[in-house]
C-alpha positions in Angstrom: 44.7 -146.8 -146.9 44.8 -149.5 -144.1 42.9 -148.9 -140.9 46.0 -147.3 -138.9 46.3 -144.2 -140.8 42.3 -143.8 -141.1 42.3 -143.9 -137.0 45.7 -141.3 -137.1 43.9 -139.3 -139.3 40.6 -139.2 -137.4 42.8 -138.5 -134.2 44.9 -135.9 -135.8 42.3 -134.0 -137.4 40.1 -134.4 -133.9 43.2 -132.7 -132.0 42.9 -129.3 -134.6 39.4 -128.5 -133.4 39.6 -125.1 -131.1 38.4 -125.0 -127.8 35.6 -123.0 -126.4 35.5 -121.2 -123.3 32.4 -122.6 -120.7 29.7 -120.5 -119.6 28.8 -122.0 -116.6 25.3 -121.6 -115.3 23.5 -125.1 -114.6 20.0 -125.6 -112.9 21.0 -129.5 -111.7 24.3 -131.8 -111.7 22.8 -135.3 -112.9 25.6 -138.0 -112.1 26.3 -141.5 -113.5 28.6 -143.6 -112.1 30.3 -145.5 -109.3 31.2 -145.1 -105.6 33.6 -142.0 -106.0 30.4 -140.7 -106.5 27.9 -142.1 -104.8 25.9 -140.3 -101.9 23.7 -143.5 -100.7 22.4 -145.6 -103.3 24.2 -148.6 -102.5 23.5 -148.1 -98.8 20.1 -148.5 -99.9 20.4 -150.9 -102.3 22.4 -153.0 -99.8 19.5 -152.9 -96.8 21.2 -149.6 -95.0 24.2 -152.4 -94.2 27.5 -151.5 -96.6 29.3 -149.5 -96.2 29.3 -149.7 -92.8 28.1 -146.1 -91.3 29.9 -145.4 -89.0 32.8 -145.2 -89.9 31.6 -144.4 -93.1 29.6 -141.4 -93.5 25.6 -141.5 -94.0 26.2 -144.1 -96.8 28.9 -142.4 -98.8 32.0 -144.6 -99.5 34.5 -142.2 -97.9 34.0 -139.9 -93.7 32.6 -136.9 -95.4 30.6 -135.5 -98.5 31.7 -137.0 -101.9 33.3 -134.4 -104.9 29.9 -134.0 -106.3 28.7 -132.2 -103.1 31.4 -129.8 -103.1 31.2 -128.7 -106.4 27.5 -128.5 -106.3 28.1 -126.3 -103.3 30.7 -124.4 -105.0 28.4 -123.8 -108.1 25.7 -122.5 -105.5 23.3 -125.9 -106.9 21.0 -127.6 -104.2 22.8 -131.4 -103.4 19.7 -133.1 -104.9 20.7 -137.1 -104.6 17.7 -137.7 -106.6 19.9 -136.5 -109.5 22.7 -138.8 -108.7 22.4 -142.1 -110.0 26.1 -143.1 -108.8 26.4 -146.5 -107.1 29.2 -148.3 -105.7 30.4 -151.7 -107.7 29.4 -150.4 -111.4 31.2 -151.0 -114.0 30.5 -149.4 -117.2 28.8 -151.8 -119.4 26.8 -154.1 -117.4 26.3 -156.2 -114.3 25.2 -159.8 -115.4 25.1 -160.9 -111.6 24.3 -157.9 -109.9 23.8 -158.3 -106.1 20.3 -157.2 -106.3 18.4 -154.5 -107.6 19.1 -151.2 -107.4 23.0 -151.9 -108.5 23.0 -150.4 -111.9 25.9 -150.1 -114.4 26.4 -146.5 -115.8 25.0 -147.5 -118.6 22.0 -149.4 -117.2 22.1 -145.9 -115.0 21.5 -143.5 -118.2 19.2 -146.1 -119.8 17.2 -146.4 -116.9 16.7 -142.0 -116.6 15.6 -141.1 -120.5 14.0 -137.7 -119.2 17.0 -136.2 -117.8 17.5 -134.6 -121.0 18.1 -130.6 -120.3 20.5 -129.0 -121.7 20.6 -126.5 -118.8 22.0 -129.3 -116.5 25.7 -130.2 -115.7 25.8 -134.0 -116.3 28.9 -136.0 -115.1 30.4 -139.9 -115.9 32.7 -141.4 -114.3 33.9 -145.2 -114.6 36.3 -147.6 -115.3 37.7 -148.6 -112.2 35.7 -151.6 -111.5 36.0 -152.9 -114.7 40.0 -152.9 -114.5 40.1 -153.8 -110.7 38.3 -156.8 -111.5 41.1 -158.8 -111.7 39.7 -162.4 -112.6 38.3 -160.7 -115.8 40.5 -157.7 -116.9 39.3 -155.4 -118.9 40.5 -153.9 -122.2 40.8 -150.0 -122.1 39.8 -149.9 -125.7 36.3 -151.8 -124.9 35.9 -149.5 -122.0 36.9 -146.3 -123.6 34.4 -147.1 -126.1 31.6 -147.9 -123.5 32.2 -144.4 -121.5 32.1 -142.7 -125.7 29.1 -144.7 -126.2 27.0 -143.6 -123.0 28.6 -140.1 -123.7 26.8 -140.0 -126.9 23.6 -141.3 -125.6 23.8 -138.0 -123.9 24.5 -135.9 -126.0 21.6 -137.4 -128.2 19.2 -136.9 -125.7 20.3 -132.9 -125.4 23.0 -132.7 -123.1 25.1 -129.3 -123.5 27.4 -129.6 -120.7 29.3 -133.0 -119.4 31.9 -133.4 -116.9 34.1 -136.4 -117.6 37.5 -137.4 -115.0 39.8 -139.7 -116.1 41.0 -142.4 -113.6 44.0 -142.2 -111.0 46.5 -145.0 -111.0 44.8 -148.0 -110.2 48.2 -149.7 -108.9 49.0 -146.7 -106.3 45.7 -147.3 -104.4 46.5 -148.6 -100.6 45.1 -152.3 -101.8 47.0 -152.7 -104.7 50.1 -150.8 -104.4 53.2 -153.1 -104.3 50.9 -155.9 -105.2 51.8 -158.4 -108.3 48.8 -156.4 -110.0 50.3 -153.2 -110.1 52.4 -152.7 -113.2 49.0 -153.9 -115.0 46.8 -151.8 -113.5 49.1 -148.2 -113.6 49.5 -149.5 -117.8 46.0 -150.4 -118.1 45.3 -146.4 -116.2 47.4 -144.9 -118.7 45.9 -146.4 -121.6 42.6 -145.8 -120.4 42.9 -141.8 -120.0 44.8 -141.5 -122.6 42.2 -143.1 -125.0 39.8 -141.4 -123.3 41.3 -137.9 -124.0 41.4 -138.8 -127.7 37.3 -139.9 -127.5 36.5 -136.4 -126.2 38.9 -134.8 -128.5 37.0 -136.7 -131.1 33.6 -136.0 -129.4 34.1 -132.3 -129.3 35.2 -131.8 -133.3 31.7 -133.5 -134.2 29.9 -131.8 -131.5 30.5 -128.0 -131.2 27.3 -126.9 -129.3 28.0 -129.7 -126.8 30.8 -128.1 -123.7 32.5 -131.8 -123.1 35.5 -131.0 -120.2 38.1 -134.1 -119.2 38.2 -133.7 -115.5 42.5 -134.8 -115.1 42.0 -136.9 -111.7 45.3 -138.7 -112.0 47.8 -135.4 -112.7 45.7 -134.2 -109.3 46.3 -137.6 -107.1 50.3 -137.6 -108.4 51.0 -134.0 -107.0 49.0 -134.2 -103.8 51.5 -134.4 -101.5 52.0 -130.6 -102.6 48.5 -129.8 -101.7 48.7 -130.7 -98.1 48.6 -134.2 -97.7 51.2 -135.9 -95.8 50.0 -139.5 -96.1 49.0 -140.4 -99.8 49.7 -144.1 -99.8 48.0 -146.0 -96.7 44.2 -146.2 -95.7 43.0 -143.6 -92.7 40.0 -146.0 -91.9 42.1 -148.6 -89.9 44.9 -146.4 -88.4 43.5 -144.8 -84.6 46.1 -141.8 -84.7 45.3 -141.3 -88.7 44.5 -137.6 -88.9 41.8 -137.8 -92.0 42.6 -134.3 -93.6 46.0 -135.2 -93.9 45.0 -138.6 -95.5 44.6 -138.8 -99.1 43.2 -142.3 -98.5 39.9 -142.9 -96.5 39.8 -146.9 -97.3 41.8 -149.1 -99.7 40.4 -147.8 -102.9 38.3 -144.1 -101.6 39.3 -140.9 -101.0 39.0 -139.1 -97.6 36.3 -136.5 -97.9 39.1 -134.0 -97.8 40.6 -136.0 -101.2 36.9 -135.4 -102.4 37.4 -131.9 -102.0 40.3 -131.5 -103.6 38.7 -133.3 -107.0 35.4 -131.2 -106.3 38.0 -128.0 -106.3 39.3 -128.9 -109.7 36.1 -129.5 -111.2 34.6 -126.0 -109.8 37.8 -124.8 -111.8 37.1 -126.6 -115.3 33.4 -125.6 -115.3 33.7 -122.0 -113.5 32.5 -119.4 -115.8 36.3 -118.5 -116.6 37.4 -122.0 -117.3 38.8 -122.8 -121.0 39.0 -126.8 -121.2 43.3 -128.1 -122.0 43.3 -128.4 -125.7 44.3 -132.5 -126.2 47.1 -132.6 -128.1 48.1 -134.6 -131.3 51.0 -136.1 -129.5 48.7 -137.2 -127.0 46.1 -138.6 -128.6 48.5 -140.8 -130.7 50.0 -141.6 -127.6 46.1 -143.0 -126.8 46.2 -145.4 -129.6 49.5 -146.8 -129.3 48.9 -146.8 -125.5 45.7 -149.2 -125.9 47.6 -151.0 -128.5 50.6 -152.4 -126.5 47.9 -152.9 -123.5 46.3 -155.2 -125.0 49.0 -157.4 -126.0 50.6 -156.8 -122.5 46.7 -157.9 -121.7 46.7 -161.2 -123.7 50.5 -162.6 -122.7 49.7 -162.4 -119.1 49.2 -164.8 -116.6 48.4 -163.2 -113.7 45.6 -164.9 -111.8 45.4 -162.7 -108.6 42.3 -163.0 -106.7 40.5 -160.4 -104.3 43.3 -158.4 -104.1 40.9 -155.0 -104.5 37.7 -153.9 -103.2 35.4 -152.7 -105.9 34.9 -148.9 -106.2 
């Protein structure tokens, strides 16, 4: 049997696993990742200097509170930012010339916090952007699926019973990038990315039924939120003096407007809610995943695009 059909059959079998309905009482939300997330820690990192605040609120990369807050709020949990190891720039992996200290990849993040281990908590991971929007060095979906899977299951080993996990929107509709040369790459190297992410928590959940592992759908939410009340989901609010930031989906090039925060933090509240049964990944899907990653990467390796500082990290 060559090694295609062993991966279809470890997807297809994943795919059969039932899905279990969440009971959702958590003492803490412990966070790992980037600046969609962060609530400060690059401000500090960075001498209280980036982002600048004002505009930017009290360190957060966006005028308001971050997703996390609201759903922390929404699940009646104190906003503890001790718990929330997100910082802005981090890719998944590593940082080999990081700044300075204090800017930790998610996985230097989770190595760096061994006793957050309860399985009462809500833990959350969210990355990718930064390695994709890293332009000089793209990154492979597969290498960075298999990061996010990896760091997942350092959780899980540890104890973890309930992880939050989004998926990315499309990296070539963000106000920097959008109409750039980079944008077909980035939307493909998005697709392949959630969709072999889908299949790694499909995958995760069959071997791993005490363990309530939800895919947060961040992109299907960004594509229809014009319908939720947005008027302007394509240009940055920061720059613009008559922009109207609630009606913004944008805050900067890359962040949401604390109203976009809330609109993620609202979905979330509704995948871990007491009455919240996780979307059951399909087969078709999470074939899709592996064909996806497949054709990236040799879209990936014929290119020659050589844009430069076209995107601010995330």
């Amino acid at each position: 049997m060559n090694r295609f059909s062993i991966v279809c059959g470890l997807i297809i079998a994943a795919s059969l696993v039932p899905v279990r309905a969440i009971a959702a009482t958590f003492d803490r939300i412990v966070v790992y990742g980037d600046s969609l997330s962060d609530v400060g820690r690059f401000y500090t990192a960075s001498g209280n200097t980036l982002p600048p605040s004002p505009p930017y609120d009290d360190g957060r990369f966006s005028n308001g509170p971050v997703w996390v807050e609201y759903l922390a709020t929404k699940l009646g949990i104190p906003n503890d930012p001790s718990t929330n190891f997100a910082v802005g720039n981090a890719k998944t992996n590593s940082h080999p010339q990081a700044p300075a200290p204090g800017f930790l990849s998610i996985k230097q993040q989770i190595d760096s916090t061994p006793s957050f281990n309860d399985p009462d908590d809500l833990y959350v991971i969210w990355g990718g952007a930064n390695d994709y929007l890293d332009l000089a060095n793209p990154a492979n979906p597969s290498i960075v699926v298999s990061n996010l899977t990896a760091q997942i299951g350092t959780l899980i080993g540890r104890g973890a019973k309930n992880i939050l996990v989004p998926n990315l929107p499309n990296l070539g509709q963000l106000p920097n990038t959008l109409g750039s040369p980079a944008a077909g790459l980035l939307n493909s190297a998005t697709q392949a990315h959630n969709l072999g992410l889908a299949a790694s928590i499909s995958a995760l959940r069959s071997t791993n039924s005490d363990v309530q592992l939800n895919l947060l759908d961040v992109n299907s939410l960004f594509n229809t939120a014009s319908s939720a009340g947005f008027t302007n989901v394509t240009d940055k609010c920061i720059t613009s003096p008559s922009c109207t930031p609630d009606t913004y989906l944008f805050w900067d090039e890359v962040h949401p407007t604390t109203a976009g925060h809330k609109l993620i933090g609202d979905l979330a509240f509704s995948v871990v809610s007491p009455t919240a049964v996780p979307e059951p990944i399909t087969m078709f899907g999470s074939l899709a995943a592996f064909s996806s990653a497949i054709a990236f990467k040799r879209k990936l390796k014929s290119s020659s695009l050589k844009a430069k500082e076209l995107v601010k990290d995330i």
